[in-house]
N, C-alpha and C positions, 0 to 999 in steps of 0.2 A: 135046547138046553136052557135050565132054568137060570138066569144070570141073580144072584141074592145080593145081597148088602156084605157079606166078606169079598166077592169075587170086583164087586164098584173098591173098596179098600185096595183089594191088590193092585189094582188097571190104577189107583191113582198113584200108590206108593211108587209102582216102574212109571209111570209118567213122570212123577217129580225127578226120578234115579233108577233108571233103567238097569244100575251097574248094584242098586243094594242086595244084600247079600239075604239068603234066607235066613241067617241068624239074624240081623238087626229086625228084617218084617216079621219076627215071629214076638217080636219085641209091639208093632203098631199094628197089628191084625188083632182083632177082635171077635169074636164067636157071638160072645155078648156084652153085657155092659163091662163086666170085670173079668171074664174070661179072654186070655190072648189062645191064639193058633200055634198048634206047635210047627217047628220048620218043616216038616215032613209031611204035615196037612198042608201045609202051603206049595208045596215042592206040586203034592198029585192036585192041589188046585192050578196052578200053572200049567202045567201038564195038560187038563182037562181043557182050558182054555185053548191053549194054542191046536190040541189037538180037535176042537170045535170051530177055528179059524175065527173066532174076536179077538183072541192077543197074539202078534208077535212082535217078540222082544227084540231089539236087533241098532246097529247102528245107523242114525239118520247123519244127516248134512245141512250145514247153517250155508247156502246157496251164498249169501252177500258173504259172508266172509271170504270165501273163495273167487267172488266178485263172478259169477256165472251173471247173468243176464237170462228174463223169459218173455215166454212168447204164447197166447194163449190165440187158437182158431178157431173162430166159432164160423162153423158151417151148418148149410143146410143140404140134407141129399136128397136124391127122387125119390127113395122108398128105403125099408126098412133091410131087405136083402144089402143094399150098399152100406146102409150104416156097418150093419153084421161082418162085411168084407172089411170095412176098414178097421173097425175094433180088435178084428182077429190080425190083420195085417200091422198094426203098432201096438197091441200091450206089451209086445216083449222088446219095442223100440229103447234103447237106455237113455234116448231124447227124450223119451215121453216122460211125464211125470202126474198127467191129472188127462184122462178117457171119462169122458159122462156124457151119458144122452139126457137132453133138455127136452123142455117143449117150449112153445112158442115161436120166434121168425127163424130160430135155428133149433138145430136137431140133433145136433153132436156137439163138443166144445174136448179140445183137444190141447192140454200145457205142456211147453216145449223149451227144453233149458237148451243153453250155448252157451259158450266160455266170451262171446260177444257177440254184438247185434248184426256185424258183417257174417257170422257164420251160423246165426236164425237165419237173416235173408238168403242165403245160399240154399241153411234147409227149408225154405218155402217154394223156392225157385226150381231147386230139384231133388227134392228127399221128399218131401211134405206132402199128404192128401190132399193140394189142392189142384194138382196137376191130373189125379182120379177122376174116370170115367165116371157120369152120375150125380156130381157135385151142382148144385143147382146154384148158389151164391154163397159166400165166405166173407170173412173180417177179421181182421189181423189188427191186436193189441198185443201190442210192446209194454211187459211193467217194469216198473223201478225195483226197490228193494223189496224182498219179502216182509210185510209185516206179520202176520199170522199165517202158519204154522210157521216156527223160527226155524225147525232141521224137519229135512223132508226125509221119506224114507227113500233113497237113489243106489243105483248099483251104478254109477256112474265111470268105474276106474276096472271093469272087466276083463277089459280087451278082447271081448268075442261082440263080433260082428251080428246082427239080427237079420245084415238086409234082405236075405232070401223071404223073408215073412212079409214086408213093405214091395216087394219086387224092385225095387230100385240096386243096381249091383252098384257095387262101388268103382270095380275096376272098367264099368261102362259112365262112370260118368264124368262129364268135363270139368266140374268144378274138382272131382280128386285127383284128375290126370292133369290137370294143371298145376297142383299142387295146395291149393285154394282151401282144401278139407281134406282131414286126415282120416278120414271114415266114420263111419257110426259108432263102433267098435273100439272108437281111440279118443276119450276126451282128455 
């Protein structure tokens, strides 16, 4: 898809206000210099958009306000088959919040929210790829507040569990049978 100079307009009007209405952007969309967009051209441009997967519109979350805490792992695996297992075993993790493969001394980098840093160390200890077959060395950075992106996009208040994708079950593990973690599925 061709991305033009109205459709950069639209992606920045919803970045600024995600919630503006097709009538006010049919007011700041531009065709051309003095030409505005009517709302119905804008409506099947959004459309177009999302249905080409570069927009979606949707509710993010300001992490420090809710005072969440992360946790970013950079690992390196033995080959490319393990990374592929683990990507497919956490994107649908509700911990997870940033999957990308790097180059350099590591080979995957993996961001991981908790409501605090006792219950990141839990998820490193026993939820986290780093307890994965094929992991060759890892490094574990704790950050502070977010500065940039301020609201991340999080499905974080689901209450549907992933673990079968990670293989870690929940009702197999001690830190939730001791009461320690309330599941994947439960922040």
């Amino acid at each position: 898809m061709k991305f033009d100079n109205i459709d950069k307009q639209i992606v920045k009007a919803l970045f600024n206000s995600g919630r503006e209405s097709l009538t006010s952007l049919k007011d700041i969309i531009f065709k051309n210099d003095n030409e505005t967009m009517s709302h119905t051209g804008i409506a099947k441009r959004i459309s177009k958009l999302e249905d080409n997967n570069i927009l979606k519109v949707q509710g993010n979350i300001n992490i420090n306000e809710i005072n969440y805490k992360t946790l970013f792992i950079l690992m390196e695996w033995s080959n490319y088959d393990e990374i592929k297992r683990i990507i497919s075993s956490y994107s649908e993790c509700p911990r997870v919040f940033l999957l990308t493969q790097v180059t350099g001394q590591y080979n995957l980098i993996m961001g991981v929210l908790g409501q605090n840093l006792d219950i990141l160390h839990r998820y490193v200890n026993h939820c986290g790829p780093t307890n994965k077959k094929g992991l060759l060395h890892s490094a574990l950075i704790f950050g502070s507040d977010f500065i940039l992106p301020k609201y991340l996009p999080l499905n974080l208040f689901s209450n549907e569990s992933n673990e079968d994708n990670c293989g870690n079950i929940c009702v197999d593990c001690e830190a939730y049978l001791d009461g320690k973690c309330d599941g994947c599925g439960n922040f």
